[in-house]
N, C-alpha and C positions, 0 to 999 in steps of 0.2 A: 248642384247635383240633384237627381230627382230623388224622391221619396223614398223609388223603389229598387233603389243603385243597390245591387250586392256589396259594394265596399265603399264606404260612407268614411268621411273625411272628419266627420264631427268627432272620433276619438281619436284620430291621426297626429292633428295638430297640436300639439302644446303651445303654451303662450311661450316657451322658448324657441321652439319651430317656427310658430307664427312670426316671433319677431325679428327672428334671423331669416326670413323668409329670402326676401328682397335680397339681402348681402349673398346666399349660396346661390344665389341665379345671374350674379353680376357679370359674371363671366358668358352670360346667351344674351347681354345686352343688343350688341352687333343683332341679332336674329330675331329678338321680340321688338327692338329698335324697326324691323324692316316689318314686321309682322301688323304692328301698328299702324305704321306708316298707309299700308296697303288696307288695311282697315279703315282707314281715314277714307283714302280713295275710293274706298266700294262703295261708302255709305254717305258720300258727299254731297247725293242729289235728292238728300231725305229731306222734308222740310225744315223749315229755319227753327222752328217750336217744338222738332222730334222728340217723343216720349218712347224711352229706351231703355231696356229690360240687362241688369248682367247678371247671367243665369252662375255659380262660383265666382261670383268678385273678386273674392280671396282679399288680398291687398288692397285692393282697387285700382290696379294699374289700365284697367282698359277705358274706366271711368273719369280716370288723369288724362287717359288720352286726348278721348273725345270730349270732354267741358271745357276741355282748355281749346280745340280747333270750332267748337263750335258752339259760342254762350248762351246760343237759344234755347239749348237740349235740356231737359231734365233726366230725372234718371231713378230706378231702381235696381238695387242690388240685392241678390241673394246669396246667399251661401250659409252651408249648414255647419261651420265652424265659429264658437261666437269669439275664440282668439284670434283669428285670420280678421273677421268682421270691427276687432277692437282696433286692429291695424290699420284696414281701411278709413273706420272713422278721424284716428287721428292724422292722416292722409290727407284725406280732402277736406276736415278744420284745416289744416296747414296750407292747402291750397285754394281757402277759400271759396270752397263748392259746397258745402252743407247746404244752403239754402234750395241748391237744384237736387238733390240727392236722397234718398229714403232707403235706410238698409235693412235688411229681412234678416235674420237669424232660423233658417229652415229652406228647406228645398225648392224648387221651383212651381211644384204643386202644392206650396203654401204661398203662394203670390196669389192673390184674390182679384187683383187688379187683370182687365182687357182689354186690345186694344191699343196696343203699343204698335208701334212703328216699327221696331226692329226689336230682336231678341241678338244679344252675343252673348258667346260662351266660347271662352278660349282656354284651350288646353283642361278639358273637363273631360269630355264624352269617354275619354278613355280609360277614365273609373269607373268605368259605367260597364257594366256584364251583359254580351250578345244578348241573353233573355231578357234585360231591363232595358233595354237603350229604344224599344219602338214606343215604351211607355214614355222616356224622355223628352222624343221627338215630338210624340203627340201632343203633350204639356206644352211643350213649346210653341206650335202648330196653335193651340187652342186661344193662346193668350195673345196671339198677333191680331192686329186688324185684317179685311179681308185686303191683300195687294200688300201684308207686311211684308219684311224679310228676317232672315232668319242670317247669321254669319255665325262658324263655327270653326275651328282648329284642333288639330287632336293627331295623338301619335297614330299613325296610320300603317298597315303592312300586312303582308301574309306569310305567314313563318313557316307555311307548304312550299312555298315558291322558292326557283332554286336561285333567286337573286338576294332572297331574304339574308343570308347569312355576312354577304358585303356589307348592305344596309346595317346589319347591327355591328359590323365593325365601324363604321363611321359613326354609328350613336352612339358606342362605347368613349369616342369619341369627346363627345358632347358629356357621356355623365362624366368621366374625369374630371371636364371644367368645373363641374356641380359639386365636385370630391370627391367622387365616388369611390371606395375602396377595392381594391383587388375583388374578395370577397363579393362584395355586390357585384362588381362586373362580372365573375363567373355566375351570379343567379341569376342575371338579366334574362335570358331567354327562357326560365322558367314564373320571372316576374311576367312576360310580358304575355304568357299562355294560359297561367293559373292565378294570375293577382288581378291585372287590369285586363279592358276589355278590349283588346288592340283587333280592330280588322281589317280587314284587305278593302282597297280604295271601292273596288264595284259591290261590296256588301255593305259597305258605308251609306253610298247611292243609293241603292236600291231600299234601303230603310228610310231614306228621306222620299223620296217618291211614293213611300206606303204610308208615310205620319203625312201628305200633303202639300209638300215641295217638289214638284212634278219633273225639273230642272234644275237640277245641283250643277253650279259654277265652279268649278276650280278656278283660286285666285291667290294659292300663295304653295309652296314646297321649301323645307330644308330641312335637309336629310329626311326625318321619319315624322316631320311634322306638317300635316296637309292642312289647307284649308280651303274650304266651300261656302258660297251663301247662296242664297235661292231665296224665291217669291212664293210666299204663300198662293195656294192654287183656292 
């Protein structure tokens, strides 16, 4: 998450959250299992020695992903929680990627490093608040090579729209697998207006064509969960 995220993950996580991370999400296996998968496919024709950016690591599950499909890759991870980041490390020791791997403790504008191949950020942007997310994009934008890409995923929706309300009965859906309490289910759609920074798919866009990426890709859907990549312009 960037610098300038209005809600910042770094005091969210407890190392009891952090380490129960992985286990409350077992149940979207099925959906981050297909989400991957198609991340693999998007980004298959990157070179063999791709230098690869994961903007929220978190865990490291997208860095699981991709080292293990493709061993040329190296890789940097950020993420501003350093419990989430203690998870990750002992992650990839266990799956013997440390030597390809460098993890940040801090945002994406504390990655000094340019010129990366691809940036990913999965299931991030939407802690990210409409006024901070073009500073995000730009960060991202800036740290790619010219001809990078960019692949991102994030809860996506317009809570104007009069389809909005279906939508969030099927992601109520989804958080019950997560646990989610009665309670939380009735504050969802004041989570998703006043907490995170959930927007409609063409105001999505249209901040990626203003940070750079002139051509946002849709390349994945379920339920409330979109995904795009694009080429740096």
């Amino acid at each position: 998450m960037t610098q300038h995220a209005s809600f910042s993950t770094s005091g969210f996580f407890s190392q009891e959250i952090a380490d129960a991370y992985d286990r409350r999400n077992a149940g979207l296996k099925p959906i981050s299992d297909s989400l991957h998968f198609l991340m693999r496919l998007t980004l298959a024709d990157l070179p063999a020695e791709a230098r690869v950016l994961c903007v929220g690591v978190g865990t490291g599950a997208e860095i699981l992903s991709l080292a293990d499909a493709f061993p040329g890759w190296t890789f940097v991870g950020v993420d501003p929680s350093a419990e989430m980041l203690d998870v990750a490390r002992h992650r990839l020791a266990q799956a013997g990627f440390t030597d390809r791997c460098e993890l940040i403790h801090g945002y994406v504008g504390d990655v000094g490093e340019t010129g990366f191949d691809v940036v990913v950020s999965l299931l991030v942007a939407h802690f990210i608040k409409r006024e901070d997310r073009p500073a995000f994009y730009s960060a991202i934008h800036d740290r790619l090579k010219p001809g990078g890409r960019f692949l991102s995923a994030e809860i996506s929706g317009d809570p104007d729209s009069p389809e909005f309300p279906a939508l969030l009965a099927d992601w109520k859906q989804v958080q019950t697998l997560m646990g989610a309490t009665p309670d939380s289910l009735a504050n969802l759609p004041g989570m998703m207006r006043e907490v995170l920074g959930v927007l409609p798919v063409a105001e999505t866009e249209a901040l990626w064509r203003q940070a750079g990426f002139p051509l946002p890709i849709p390349f994945f859907q379920a339920f409330m969960i979109r995904g795009w990549h694009a080429t740096r312009g």
